[in-house]
C-alpha positions as CSV (number, residue, x, y, z in Angstrom):
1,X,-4.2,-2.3,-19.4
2,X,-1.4,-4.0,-16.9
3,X,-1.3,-3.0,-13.6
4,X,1.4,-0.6,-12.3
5,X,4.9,-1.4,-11.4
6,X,8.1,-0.1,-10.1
7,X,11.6,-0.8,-9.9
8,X,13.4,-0.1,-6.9
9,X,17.0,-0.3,-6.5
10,X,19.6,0.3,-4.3
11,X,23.7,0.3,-4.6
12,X,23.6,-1.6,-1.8
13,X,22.2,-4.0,0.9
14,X,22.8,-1.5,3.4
15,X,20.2,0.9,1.9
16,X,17.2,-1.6,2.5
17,X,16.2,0.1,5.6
18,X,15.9,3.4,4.0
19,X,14.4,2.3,1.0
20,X,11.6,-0.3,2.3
21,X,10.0,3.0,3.4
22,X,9.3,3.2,-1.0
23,X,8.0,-0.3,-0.9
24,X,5.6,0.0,2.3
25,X,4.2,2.9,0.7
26,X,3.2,1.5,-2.9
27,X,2.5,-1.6,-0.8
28,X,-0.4,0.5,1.1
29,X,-1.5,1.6,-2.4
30,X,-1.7,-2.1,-4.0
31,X,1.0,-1.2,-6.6
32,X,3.5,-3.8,-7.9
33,X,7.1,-3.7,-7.4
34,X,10.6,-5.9,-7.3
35,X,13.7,-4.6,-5.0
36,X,17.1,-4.8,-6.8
37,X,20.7,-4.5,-4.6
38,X,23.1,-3.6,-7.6
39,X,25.6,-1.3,-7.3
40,X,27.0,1.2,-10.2
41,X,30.3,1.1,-9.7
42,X,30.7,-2.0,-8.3
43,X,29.1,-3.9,-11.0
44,X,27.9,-1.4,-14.1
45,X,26.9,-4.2,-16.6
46,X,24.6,-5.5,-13.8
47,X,22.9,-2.2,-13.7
48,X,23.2,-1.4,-17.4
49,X,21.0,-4.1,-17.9
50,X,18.4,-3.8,-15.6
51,X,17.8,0.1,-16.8
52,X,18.1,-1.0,-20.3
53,X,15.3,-4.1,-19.5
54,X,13.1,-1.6,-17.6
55,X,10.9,0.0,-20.0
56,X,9.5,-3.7,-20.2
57,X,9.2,-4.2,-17.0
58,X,8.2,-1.1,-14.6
59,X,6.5,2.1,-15.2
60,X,9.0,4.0,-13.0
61,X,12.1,3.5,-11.1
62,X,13.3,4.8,-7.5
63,X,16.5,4.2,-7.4
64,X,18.5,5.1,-3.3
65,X,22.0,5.8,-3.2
66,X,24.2,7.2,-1.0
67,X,28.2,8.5,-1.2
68,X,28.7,9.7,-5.0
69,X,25.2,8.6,-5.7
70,X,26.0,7.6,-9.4
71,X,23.2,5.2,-9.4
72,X,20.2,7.5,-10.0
73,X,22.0,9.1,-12.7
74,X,23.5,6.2,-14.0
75,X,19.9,4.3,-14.7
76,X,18.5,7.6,-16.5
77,X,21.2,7.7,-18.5
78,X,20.3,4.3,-20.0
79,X,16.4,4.8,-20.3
80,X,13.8,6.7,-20.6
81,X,11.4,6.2,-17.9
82,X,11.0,8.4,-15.1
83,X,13.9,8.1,-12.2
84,X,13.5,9.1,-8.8
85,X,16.7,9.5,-6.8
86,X,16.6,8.6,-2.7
87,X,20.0,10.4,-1.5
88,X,21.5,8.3,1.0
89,X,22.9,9.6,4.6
90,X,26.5,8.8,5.0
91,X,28.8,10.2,7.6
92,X,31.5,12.0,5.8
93,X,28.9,14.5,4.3
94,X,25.3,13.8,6.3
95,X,24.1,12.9,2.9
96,X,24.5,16.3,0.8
97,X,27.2,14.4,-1.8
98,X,24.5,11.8,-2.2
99,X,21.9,14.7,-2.8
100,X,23.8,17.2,-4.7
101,X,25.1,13.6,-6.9
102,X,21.3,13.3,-7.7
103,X,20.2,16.8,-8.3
104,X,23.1,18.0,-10.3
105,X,22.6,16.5,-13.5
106,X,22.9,17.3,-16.9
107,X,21.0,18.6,-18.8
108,X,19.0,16.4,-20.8
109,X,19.1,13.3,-18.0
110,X,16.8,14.5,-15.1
111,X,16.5,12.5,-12.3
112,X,14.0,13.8,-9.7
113,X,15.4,14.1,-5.8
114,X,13.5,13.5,-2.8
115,X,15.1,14.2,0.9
116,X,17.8,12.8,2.6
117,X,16.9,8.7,3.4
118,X,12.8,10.1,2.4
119,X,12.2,7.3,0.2
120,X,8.9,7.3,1.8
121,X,8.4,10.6,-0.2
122,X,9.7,8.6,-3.4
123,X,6.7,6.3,-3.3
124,X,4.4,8.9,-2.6
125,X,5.6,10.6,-5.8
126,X,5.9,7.6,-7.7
127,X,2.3,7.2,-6.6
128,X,1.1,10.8,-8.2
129,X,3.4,10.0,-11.4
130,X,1.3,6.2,-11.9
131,X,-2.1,8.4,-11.5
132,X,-1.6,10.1,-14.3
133,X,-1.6,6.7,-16.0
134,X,-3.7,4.5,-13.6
135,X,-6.8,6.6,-12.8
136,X,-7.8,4.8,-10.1
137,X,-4.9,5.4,-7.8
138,X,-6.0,9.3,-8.2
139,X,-8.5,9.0,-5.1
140,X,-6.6,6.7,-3.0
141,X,-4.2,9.6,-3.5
142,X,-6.6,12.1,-2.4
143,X,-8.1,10.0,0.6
144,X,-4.7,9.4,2.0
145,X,-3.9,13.4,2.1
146,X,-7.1,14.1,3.6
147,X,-5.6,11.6,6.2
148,X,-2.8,13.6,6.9
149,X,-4.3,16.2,8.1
């Protein structure tokens, strides 16, 4: 069996702050990942391909976005693997378009939504969605939220 993976991506460089809080966490746990900057509107084919090349390459995706968000969405809509949105803060809107972007869509392309810039929360679910497949990150999970306590 391979080792677990995820893709993390972000609309743009800007976002790397917020979202190396996701790769510090899987990081602590020993899972694999590879950052991506590529933004949705600003360069679809770009992203198109990377969702569509996914499923070979990643278990899961956390994807960060902020403004309209349409990244999340955008990747779901071209695979099947589990997405988890990281809304964005911006100023115009303290980050609710990014989050309502993310948790409003249709029906029949989930993406799940952590917090505002909580891409820290993103790994931590990605973490309990790889358990289910990787056993032995199960304890680890358990051990670190004894820890938080």
């Amino acid at each position: 069996m391979r080792k677990p993976k995820v893709g993390i991506i972000m609309g743009s460089k800007s976002d790397a702050p917020i979202m190396e809080k996701a790769s510090d966490i899987l990081k602590e746990f020993g899972v694999s990942f590879d950052v991506t900057v590529a933004s949705a509107h600003r360069n679809p084919r770009k992203v198109a391909s990377y969702a569509e090349r996914a499923e070979k390459n990643y278990d899961l995706i956390i994807a960060g976005a902020g403004l309209a968000a349409h990244l999340p969405g955008f990747i779901a809509s071209h695979t099947i693997l589990p997405v988890i949105g990281v809304p964005i803060y911006s100023k115009g809107l303290s980050g609710f378009d990014s989050l309502y972007s993310i948790v409003q869509m249709p029906g029949g392309v989930p993406v799940a939504s952590v917090g505002i810039d909580n891409a820290k929360n993103a790994g931590i679910l990605a973490l309990e969605i790889l358990s289910l497949k990787y056993p032995g990150l199960k304890e680890k999970l358990k051990n670190f939220r004894r820890k938080l306590c």
